[in-house]
C-alpha positions in Angstrom: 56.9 111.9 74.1 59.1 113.6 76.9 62.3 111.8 75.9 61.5 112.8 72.3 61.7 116.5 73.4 64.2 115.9 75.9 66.4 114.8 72.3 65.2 117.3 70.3 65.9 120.2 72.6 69.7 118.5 73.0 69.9 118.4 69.5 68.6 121.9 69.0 71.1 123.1 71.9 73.9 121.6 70.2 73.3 122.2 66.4 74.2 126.2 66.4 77.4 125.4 68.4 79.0 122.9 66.2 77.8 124.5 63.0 80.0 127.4 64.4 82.8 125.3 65.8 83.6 123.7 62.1 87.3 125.1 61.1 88.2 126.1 57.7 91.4 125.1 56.5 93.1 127.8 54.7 93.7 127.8 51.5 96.6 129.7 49.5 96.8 132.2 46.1 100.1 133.0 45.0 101.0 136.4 44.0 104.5 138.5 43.0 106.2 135.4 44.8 104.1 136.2 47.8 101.8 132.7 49.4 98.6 134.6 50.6 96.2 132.6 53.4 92.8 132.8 52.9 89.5 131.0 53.7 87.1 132.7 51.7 86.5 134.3 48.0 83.8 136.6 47.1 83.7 137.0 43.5 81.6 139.9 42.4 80.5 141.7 38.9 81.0 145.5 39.6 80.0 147.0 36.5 76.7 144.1 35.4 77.9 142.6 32.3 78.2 139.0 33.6 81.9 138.9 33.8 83.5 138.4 37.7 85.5 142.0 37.5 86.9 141.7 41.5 87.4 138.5 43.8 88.1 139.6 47.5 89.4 137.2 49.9 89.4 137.1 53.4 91.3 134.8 56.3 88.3 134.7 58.6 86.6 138.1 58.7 89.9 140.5 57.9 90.3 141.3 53.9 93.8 140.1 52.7 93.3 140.7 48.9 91.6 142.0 46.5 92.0 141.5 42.7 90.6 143.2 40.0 90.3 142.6 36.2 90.1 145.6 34.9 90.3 145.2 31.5 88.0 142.2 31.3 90.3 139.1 29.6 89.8 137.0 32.0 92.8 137.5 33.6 93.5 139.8 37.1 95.9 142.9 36.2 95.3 144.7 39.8 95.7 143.6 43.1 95.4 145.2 46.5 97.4 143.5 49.5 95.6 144.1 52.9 96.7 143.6 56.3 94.7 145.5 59.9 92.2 146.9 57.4 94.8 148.7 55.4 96.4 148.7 51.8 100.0 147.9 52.0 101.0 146.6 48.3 99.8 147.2 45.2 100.5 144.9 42.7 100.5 145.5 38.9 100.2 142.9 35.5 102.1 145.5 33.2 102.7 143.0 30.5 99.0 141.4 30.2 100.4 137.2 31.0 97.9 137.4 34.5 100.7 137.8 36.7 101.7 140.9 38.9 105.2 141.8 37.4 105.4 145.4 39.7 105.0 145.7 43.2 104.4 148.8 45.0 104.7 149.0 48.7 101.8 151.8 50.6 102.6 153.4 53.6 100.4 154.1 56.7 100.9 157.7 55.8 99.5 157.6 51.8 95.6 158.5 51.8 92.8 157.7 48.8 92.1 161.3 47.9 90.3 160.8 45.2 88.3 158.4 42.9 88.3 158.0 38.9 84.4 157.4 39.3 81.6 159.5 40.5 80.0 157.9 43.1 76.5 156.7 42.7 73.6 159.5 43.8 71.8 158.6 47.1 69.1 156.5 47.0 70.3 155.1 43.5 69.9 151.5 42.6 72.6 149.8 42.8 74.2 147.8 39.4 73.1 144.2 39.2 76.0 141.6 40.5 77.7 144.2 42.9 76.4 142.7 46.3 79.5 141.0 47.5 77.3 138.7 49.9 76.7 137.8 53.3 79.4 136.7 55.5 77.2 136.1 58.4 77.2 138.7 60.6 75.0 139.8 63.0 71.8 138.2 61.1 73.9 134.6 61.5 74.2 135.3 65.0 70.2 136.2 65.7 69.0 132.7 64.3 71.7 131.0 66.3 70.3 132.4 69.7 66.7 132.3 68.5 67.5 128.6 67.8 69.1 128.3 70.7 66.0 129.9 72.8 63.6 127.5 71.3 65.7 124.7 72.2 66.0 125.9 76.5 62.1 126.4 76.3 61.4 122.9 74.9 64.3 121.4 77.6 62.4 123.6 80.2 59.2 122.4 79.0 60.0 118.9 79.3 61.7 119.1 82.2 58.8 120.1 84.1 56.5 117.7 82.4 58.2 115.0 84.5 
């Protein structure tokens, strides 16, 4: 019985580690000519009618593009290049083939000012299909050591039953 929790507490030790150490090999998305890296796509219906409107990916946890369909064929028509948590391109589908034809460049100095929306009043629910989903975060992080805790008090446990 000891050697049984001696393994499971191992195991239990170990588990959150390598599910944490697995690399993800990045993949690529062309655009205007330009390869981007990412690892992750987060495809998202903005506006509730079923149709994926924005797909943001990201190269680990840092946002490197964002794309946007904006006139719902299907095909992306906007795209946002990131880089530090910035915009520095915006590229542009003019001619409605799915493929950014127009490329401008953002400086550190141009600001948002405004938005073509109203944002939604506090406390208003929020459209079906906007959550963008979890990426971890902390929760991830709180059932790794919580696993991790279990696992030392069973290897304490059975250590001291021997």
């Amino acid at each position: 019985m000891q050697n049984r929790i001696f393994s499971f507490s191992a195991i239990a030790l170990l588990a959150p580690v390598l599910a944490f150490a697995q690399t993800t090999t990045p993949q690529t998305v062309e655009v205007y000519g330009q390869s981007v890296a990412y690892t992750e796509v987060v495809a998202a219906d903005t506006d509730g009618n079923g149709k994926t409107d924005r797909t943001t990916y990201y190269d680990a946890d840092a946002m490197v593009l964002t794309a946007y369909d904006q006139n719902e064929d299907g095909k992306n028509d906007l795209w946002l290049r990131w880089e530090n948590d910035r915009v520095v391109a915006e590229l542009t589908d003019t001619n409605a083939d799915g493929a950014a034809d127009k490329k401008d460049d953002i400086t550190p100095e141009e600001r948002v000012v405004g938005t073509s929306t109203p944002a939604p009043a506090a406390g208003a629910p929020t459209p079906a299909g906007t959550e963008e989903g979890a990426k971890g975060g902390a929760m991830s992080w709180v059932i790794v050591l919580a696993v991790a805790a279990i696992a030392v008090f069973l290897f304490v446990r059975a250590r001291r039953r021997q």
